[in-house]
C-alpha positions as CSV (number, residue, x, y, z in Angstrom):
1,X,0.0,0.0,0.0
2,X,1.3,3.2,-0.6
3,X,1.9,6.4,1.8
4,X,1.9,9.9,1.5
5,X,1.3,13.0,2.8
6,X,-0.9,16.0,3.2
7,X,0.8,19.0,1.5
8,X,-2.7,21.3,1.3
9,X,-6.4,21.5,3.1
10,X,-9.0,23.3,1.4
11,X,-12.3,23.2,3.3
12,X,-13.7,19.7,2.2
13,X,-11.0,19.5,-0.7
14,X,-7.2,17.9,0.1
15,X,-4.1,17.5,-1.8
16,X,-2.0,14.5,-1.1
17,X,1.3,14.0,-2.2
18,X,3.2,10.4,-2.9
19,X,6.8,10.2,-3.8
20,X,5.9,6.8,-5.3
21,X,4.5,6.1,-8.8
22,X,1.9,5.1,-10.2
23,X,-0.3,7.1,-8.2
24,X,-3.5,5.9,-7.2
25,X,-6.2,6.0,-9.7
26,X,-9.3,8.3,-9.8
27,X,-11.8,6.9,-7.2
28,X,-9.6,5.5,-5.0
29,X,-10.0,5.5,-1.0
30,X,-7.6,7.2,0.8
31,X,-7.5,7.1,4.7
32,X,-5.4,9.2,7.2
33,X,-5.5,8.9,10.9
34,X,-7.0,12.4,12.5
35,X,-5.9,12.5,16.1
36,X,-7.4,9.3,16.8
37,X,-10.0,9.4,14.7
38,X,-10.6,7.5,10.9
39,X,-10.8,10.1,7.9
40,X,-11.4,9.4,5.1
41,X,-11.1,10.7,1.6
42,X,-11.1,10.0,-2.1
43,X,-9.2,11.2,-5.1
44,X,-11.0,13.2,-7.5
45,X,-7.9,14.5,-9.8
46,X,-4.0,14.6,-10.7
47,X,-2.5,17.5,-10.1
48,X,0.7,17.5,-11.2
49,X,3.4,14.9,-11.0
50,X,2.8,13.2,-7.9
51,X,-0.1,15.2,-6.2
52,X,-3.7,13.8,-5.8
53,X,-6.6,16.1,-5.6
54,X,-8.9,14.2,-2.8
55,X,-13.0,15.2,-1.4
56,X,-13.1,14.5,2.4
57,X,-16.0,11.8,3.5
58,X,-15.3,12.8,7.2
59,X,-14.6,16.7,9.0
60,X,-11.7,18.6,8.4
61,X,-11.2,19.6,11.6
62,X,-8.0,18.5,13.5
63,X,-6.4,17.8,9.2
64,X,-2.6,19.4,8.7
65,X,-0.2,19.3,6.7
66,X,2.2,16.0,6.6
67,X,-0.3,14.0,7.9
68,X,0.4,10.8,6.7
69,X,-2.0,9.2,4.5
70,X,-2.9,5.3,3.2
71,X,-3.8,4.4,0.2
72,X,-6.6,1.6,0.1
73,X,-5.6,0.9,-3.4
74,X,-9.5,0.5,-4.1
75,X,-12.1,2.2,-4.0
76,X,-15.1,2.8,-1.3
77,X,-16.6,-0.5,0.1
78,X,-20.0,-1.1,2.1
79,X,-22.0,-4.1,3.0
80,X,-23.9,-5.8,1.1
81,X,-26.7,-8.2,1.8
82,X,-29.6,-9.2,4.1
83,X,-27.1,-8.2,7.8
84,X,-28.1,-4.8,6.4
85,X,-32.0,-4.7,6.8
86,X,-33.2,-3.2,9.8
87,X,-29.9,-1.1,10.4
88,X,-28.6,2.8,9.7
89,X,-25.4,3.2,8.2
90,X,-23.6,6.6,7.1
91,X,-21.8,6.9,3.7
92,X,-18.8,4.4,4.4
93,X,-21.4,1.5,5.1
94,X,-20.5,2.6,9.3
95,X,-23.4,1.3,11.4
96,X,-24.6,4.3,13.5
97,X,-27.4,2.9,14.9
98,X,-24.9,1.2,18.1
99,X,-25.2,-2.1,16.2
100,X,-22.1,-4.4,15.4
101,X,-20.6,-3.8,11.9
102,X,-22.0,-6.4,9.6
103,X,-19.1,-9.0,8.5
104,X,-20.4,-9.7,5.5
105,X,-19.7,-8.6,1.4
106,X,-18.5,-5.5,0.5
107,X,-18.5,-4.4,-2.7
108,X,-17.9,-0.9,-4.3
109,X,-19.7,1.8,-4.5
110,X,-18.5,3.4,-7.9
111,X,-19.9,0.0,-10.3
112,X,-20.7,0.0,-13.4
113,X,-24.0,0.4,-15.1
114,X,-25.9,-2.4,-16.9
115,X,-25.7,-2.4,-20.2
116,X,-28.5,-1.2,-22.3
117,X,-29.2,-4.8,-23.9
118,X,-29.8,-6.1,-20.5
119,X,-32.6,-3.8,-19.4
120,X,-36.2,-4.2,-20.7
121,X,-39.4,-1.9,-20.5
122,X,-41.9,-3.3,-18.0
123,X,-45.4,-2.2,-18.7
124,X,-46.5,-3.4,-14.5
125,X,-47.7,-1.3,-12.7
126,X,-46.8,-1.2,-8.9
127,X,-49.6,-1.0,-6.9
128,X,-48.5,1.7,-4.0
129,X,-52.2,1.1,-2.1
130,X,-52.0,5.1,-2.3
131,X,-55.3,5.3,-4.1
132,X,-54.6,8.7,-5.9
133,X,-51.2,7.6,-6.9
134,X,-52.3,4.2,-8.3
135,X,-55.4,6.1,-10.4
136,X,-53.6,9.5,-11.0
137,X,-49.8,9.2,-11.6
138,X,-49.2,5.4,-11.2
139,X,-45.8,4.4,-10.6
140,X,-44.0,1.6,-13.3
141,X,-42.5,-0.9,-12.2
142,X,-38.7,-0.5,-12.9
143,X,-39.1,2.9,-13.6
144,X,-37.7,6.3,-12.0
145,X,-40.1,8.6,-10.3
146,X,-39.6,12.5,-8.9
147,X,-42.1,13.6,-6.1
148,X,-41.5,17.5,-6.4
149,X,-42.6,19.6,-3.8
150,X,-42.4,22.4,-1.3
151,X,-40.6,22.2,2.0
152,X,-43.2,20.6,4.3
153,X,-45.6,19.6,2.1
154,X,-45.3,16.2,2.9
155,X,-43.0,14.4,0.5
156,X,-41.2,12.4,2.8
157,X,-44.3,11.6,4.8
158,X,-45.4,10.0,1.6
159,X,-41.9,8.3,1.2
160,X,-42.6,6.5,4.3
161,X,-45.7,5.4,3.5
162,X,-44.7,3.7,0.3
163,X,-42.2,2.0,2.5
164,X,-45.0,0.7,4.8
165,X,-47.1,-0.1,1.7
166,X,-44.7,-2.2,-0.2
167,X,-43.2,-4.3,2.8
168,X,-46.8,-5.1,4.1
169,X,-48.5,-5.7,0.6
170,X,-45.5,-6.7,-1.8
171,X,-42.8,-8.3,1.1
172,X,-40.3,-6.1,-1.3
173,X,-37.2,-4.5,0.6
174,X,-37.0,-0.6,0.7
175,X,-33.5,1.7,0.4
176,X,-33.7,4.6,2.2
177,X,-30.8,7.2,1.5
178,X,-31.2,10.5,3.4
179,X,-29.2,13.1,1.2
180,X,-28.1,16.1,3.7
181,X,-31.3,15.1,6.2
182,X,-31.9,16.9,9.2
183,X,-30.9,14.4,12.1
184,X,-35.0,15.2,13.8
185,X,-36.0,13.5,10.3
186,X,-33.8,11.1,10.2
187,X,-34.8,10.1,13.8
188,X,-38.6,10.6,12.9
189,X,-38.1,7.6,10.1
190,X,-36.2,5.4,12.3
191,X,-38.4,5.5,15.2
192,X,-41.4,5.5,12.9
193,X,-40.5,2.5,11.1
194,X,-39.6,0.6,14.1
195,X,-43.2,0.9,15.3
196,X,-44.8,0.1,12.6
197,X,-42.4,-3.0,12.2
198,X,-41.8,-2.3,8.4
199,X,-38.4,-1.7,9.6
200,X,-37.1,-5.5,9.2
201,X,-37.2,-5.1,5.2
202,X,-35.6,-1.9,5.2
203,X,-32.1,-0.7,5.4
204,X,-31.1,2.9,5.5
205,X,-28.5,5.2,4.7
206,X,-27.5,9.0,5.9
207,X,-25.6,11.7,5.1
208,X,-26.6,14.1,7.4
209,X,-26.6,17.5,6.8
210,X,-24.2,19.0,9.4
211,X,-21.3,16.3,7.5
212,X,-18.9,17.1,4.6
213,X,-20.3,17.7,1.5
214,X,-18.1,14.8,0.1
215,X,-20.2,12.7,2.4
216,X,-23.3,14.1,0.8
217,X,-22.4,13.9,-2.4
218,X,-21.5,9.8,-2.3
219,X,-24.0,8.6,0.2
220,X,-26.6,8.2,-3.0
221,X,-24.2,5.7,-4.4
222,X,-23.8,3.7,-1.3
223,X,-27.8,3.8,-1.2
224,X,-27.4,2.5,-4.4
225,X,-24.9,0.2,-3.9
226,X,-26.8,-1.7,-1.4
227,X,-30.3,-2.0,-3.6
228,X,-28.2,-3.6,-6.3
229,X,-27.1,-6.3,-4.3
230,X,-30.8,-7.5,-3.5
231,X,-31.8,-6.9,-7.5
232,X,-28.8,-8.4,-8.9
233,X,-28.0,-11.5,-6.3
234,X,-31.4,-12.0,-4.3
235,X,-33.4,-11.2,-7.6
236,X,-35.6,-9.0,-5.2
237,X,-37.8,-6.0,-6.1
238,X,-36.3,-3.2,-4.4
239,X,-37.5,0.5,-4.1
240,X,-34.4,2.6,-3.4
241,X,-35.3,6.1,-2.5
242,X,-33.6,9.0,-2.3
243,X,-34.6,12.0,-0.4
244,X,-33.7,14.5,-1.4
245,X,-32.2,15.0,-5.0
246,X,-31.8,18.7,-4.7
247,X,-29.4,18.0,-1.9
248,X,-27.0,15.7,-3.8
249,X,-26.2,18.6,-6.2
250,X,-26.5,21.2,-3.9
251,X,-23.5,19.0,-2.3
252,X,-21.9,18.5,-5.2
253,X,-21.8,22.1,-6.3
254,X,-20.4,22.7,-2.7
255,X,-17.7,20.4,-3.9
């Protein structure tokens, strides 16, 4: 593995130099120990001949210059599978909910897309049990849906529903990734779903929004990471939701 050092901190942007070649490639996972506690980071550009341009995943506080820094040689891994239902992770696949760490797959969060000859049109329609959505503006199944809306109009009241709706009716698993969430809402899903019980096929996913916006930015991808697994290895219908999208760019513009 290689090592280098810290040579520049920018807010949520760090350059890293290694006197060893080749450097590591775009994507890769870089950690560094801050004071005791695990950062961690990932490199976005080149910048000259040995320097790596990095986006933090964890606070900058406490980061200097010639820190030492790790190379992971790959790039972001989370868990993947059915330890994950019924937990709360962050955007490294880190359980936060006081559970132990799931020891089972990890796989990447930066994967490839399928190809276009492997995905069909499905004219089904998913039945939400939300009778002015299934009459009005039914959902496909397979497809991509926007719910556009006001703050505090209720979209992620109806998010939560859906969850409740397909767990009870369908026995699907849900993906919830909260993009830059206030931790109340956050709280308000988690205790929500516990009551209700729908919580056992559901696993979800926060980048809160008082973290990085690195951490923002990726935590769709490690949403989307885990609702791959369940299509593409437990042939499951999943419904991965994101809440919200505005968020995601916001953090990537902050970037």
């Amino acid at each position: 593995m290689q090592i280098g050092k810290i040579t520049q901190v920018m807010g949520p942007v760090v350059d890293v130099e290694f006197e060893e070649k080749p450097l590591p490639i775009i994507k890769t996972a870089l950690q560094c120990d801050n004071h005791g506690q695990k950062c961690m980071m990932e490199v976005q550009e080149h910048v000259g001949g040995n320097t790596v341009r990095c986006i933090l995943l964890s606070p900058s506080e406490g980061l200097q210059k010639d820190m030492p820094v790790l190379s992971s040689g790959k790039g972001i891994t989370v868990p993947v599978g059915d330890q994950n239902l019924g937990r709360l992770f962050n955007v490294l696949g880190d359980p936060i909910d006081g559970g132990p760490a799931p020891d089972e797959e990890r796989w990447e969060i930066h994967r490839k897309p399928p190809k276009f000859t492997d995905q069909k049109p499905v004219a089904e329609i998913l039945e939400t049990g939300i009778k002015v959505i299934d009459l009005i503006a039914p959902y496909a199944k397979g497809g991509k849906v926007g719910l556009f809306g006001g703050a505090g109009v209720g979209k992620t009241v109806l998010i939560q529903e859906l969850i409740r709706n397909v767990a009870a009716e369908h026995g699907g698993y849900s993906i919830f990734t909260g993009v830059g969430e206030r931790s109340r809402e956050g709280n308000d899903l988690w205790s929500e779903m516990t009551a209700s019980g729908v919580i056992k096929n559901t696993a979800l996913v926060f980048g809160q929004m008082n973290e990085p916006p690195g951490a923002r930015m990726r935590v769709a991808e490690t949403g989307l990471t885990m609702a791959e697994y369940f299509r593409d290895v437990e042939h499951k219908d999943v419904l991965l939701f994101i809440d919200n999208i505005f968020r995601f760019v916001q953090a990537g513009s902050e970037v």
